[in-house]
N, C-alpha and C positions, 0 to 999 in steps of 0.2 A: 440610466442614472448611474453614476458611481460613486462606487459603496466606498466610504471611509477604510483608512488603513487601521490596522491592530489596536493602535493607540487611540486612535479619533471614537473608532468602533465602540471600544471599553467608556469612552465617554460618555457618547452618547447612547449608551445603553444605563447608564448609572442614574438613580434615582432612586428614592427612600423604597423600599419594597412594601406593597399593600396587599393587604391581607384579603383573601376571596378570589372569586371565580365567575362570569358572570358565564354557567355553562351552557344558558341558551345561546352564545353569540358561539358556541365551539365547530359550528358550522358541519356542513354535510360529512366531513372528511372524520367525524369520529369523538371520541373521548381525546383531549388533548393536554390537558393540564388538570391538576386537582389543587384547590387551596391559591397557592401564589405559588407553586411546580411545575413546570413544564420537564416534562420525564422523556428523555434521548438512549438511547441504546445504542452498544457499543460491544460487538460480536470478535470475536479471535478465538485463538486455540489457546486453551490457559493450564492446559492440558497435555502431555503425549511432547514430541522431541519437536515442537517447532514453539514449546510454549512461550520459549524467552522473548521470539518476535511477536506472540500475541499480547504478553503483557507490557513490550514497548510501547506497542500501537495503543491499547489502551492506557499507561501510564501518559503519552500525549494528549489523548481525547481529555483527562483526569484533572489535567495540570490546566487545559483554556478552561473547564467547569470552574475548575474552583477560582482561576481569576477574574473572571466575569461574575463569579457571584461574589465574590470580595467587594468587585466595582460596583456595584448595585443591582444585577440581575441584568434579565432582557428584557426592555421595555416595548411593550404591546398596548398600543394606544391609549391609555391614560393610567394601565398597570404595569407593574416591576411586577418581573417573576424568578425567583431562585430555576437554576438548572438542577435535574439529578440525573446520572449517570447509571443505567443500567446494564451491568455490565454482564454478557452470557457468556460460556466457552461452548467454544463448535466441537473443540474434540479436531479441528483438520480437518471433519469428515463430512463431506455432502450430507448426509441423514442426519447428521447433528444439526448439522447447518439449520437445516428447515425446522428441525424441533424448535432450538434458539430465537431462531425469526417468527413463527407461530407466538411463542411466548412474550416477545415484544409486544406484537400485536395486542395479544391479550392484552398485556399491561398498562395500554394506552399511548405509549410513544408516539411524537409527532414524527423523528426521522432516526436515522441511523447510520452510526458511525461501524465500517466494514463492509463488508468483514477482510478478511488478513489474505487469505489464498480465492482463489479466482473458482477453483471448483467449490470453493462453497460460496462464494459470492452470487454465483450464477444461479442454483437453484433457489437460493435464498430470494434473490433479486426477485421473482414470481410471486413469493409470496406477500412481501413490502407490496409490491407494484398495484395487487389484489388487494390493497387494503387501503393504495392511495399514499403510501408511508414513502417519503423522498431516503435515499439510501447512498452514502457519499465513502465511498471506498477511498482510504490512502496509500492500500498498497496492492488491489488486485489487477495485474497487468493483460490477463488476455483478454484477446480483443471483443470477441463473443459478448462478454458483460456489457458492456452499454451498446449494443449490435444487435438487440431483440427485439426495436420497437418501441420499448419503455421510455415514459415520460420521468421515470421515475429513480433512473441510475444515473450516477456521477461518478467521476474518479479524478483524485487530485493531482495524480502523476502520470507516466508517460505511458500509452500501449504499449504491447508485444510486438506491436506494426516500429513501432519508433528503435525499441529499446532494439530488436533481433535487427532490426539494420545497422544501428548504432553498431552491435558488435561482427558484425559481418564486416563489415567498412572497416572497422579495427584488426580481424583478422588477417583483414588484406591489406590494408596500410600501415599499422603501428605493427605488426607482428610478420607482414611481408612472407604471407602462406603462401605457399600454392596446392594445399594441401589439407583435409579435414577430415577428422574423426567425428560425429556427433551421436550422443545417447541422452536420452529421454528419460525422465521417471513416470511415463503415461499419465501426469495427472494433467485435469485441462493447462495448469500454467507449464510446465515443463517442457509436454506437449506442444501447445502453444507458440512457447520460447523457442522450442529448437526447430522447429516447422520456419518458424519468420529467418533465423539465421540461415537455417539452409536454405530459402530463397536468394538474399541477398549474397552468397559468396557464390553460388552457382551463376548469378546476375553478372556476378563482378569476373566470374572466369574462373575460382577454386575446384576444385576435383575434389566430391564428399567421396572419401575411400574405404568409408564405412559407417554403417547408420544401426546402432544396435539402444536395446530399450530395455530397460529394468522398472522398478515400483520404489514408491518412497515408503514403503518399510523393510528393503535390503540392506544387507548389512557386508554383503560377499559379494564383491565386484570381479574377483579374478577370471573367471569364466570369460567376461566381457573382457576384461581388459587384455587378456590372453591374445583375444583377434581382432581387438584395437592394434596391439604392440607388433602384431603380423604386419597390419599395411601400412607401419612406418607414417603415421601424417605429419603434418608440422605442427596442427594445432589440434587438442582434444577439445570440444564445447562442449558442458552439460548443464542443459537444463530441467533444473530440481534445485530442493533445497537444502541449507545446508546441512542439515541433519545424517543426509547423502551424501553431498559432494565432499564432506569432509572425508569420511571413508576411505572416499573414491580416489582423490585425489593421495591419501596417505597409501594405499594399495598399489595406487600405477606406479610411485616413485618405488617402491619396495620391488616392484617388475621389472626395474630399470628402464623406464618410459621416461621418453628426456622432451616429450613433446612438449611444446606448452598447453597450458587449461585454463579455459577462456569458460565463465563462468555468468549466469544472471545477477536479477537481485538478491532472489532465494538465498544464495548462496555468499552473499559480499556483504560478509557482517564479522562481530569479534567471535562467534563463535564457528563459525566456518574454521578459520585460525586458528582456536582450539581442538578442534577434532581434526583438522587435519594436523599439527601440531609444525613440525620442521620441514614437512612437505610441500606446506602452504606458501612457503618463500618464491616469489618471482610469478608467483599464477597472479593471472587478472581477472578481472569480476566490472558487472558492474551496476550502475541504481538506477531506477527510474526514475531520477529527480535531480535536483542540484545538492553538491555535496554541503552537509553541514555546514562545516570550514569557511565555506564560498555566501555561504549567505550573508546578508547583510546584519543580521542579529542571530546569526549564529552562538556563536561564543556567550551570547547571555542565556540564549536558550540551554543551548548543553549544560552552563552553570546551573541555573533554575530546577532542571532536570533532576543534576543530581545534588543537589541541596535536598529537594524535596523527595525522591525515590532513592537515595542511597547507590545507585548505579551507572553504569554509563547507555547515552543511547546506541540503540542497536542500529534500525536502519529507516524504519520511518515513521516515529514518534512525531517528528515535527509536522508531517503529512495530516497524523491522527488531530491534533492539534488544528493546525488550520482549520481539518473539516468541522470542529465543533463551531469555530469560530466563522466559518462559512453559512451554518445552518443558523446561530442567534442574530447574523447577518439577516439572512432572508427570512424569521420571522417575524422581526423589528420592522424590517422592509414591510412584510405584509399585512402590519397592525394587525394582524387577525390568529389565532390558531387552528384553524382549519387546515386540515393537511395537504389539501389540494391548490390554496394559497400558498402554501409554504413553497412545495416543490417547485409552483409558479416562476417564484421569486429567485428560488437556486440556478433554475435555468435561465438567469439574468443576472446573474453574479457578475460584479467586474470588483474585486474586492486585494488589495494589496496588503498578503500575507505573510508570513516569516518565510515561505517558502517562497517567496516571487508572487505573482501578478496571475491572479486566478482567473480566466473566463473561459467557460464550456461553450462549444460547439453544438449544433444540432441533435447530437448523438450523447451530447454530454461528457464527451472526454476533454481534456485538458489542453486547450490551444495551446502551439508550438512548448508543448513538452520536454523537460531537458531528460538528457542521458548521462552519466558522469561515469568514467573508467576509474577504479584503482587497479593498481598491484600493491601486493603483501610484502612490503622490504622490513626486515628487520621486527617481525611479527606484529606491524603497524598497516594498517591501511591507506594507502598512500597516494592521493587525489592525484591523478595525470592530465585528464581534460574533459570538458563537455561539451557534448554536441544538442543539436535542439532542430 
């Protein structure tokens, strides 16, 4: 069946809201709603040097809540129900993570928007899974996350499989290497990321001439970059985020490292930019998704955005966004609030959202997934092309 677009969607979920709960129909899958509430959860780091991408992702999830319950709620078979947004910070950190998702749990959530980074996605994922809770990541890329077996993980954007091709394929065509520096921030998505790039440029015939790894709480790259700058590559990759790369990248130019710096999502945001400051001119990056700019209601969203939050978006609010409106999708879908219903429904999504044309795969990842490159001209991010 296919699911109505943004607008249809918002319609047909509108109707008077009524009052009550019938919670013997709340089915095997748990406590789901209270009152006329259906309570969604919605994890990031709100916290620690990646918080501004946490609180994107969540001002996304914030902004489809509140216009869905504007329209009249999510209708469940002969009730409207208000959404509420519970919103936890991970802290970035696996052991947060799990706190976070526990705490959902308790609280009754049917599903869950997140979380932000891949290593806390993954251990969190376990826990949702054990509870029957459907869990719809907009920004974690490694592959591992929906790669466990779980009926119960989704992600609205591209792998690590996609994205580190995407930019391997660039290093070798748009950037015409033959030559590669790559370093890591050991966390699963870094990791991840530069593991998939180093496949495809070694695929493609590049020479990696040095594979060095750091942590995403360094702040003193020189060491590394010292015996980067020895084997002369054409191109530096790093995948981490940009909390990091900013650093890294302002350090290597200060070493006189002329290579170019070919960068993830983590890192292809405004504040990347900022931390690396005049460094950041001519490096590329790139997103797991289509660029803003490029979408079909772009430019109203980014308006909306920052009418309502005062800022601009980072990198994938619009992602968090859909997913809310993906899950009152597949509850509407499953007249029911049973949690087991619900996730049902997700993994039958064909739902046309501001970000493109939603439908998960067996595994739950995002059929033909786009990739979108910038480079930094003029301290602007500046769309070059995508691939899918």
């Amino acid at each position: 069946m296919n699911s109505p677009s943004r607008a249809a969607l918002a319609l047909s979920l509108a109707i008077l809201a009524l009052a009550g709960c019938d919670r013997s129909k709340e089915g095997a899958g748990g406590s789901a709603g209270s009152g006329n509430v259906i309570r969604i959860g919605h994890v990031a780091p709100l916290s620690g040097g990646t918080a501004h991408l946490g609180k994107d992702n969540e001002n996304g999830a914030r902004l489809a809540v509140e216009e869905i319950n504007a329209a009249g709620g999510v209708k469940v078979g002969d009730k409207a129900y208000q959404l509420e947004l519970l919103a936890e910070d991970d802290k970035g950190d696996p052991r947060e993570a799990t706190l976070a998702a526990q705490k959902l749990v308790d609280s009754g959530v049917v599903a869950v928007v997140g979380h932000l980074n891949s290593g806390c996605s993954i251990p969190a994922s376990q826990i949702y899974n054990a509870a029957g809770i459907v869990q719809v990541s907009p920004s974690s890329t490694a592959v591992k996350y929906t790669h466990q077996g779980y009926k119960s993980t989704f992600r609205i954007v591209a792998n690590d499989g996609q994205q580190g091709g995407a930019m391997g394929n660039y290093a070798v065509d748009g950037l015409k290497a033959k030559t590669v520096a790559i370093i890591d921030d050991q966390t699963q998505y870094g990791q991840g990321l530069a593991a998939e790039v180093e496949n495809r440029v070694k695929a493609r015939g590049l020479t990696v001439v040095d594979r060095e790894y750091t942590n995403d709480k360094a702040s003193d790259f020189n060491a590394i970059l010292t015996k980067v700058r020895g084997a002369h590559p054409d191109v530096i990759v790093y995948g981490g985020m940009d909390a990091t790369a900013g650093p890294l990248t302002r350090q290597a130019r200060q070493l006189g490292i002329k290579s170019d710096i070919l960068t993830g999502d983590g890192a292809c945001s405004p504040e990347y930019i900022h931390l690396a400051a005049e460094a950041a001119e001519g490096t590329i990056c790139t997103q797991a998704g289509e660029a803003v700019s490029k979408l079909a209601r772009g430019d109203q969203f980014v308006a909306r955005y920052k009418a309502r939050f005062g800022t601009d978006v980072q990198i994938y609010s619009p992602y968090s966004y859909d997913a809310v409106y993906v899950i009152a999708d597949a509850i509407h879908n499953a007249g029911s609030l049973d949690r087991a219903a619900i996730a049902a429904q997700v993994a039958k999504t064909d739902y046309n959202g501001l970000t493109g044309h939603i439908v998960f795969d067996e595994n739950g990842d995002l059929k033909a997934g786009a990739v979108s490159v910038f480079q930094v001209h003029k301290g602007q991010l500046e769309y070059l092309s995508t691939s899918r």
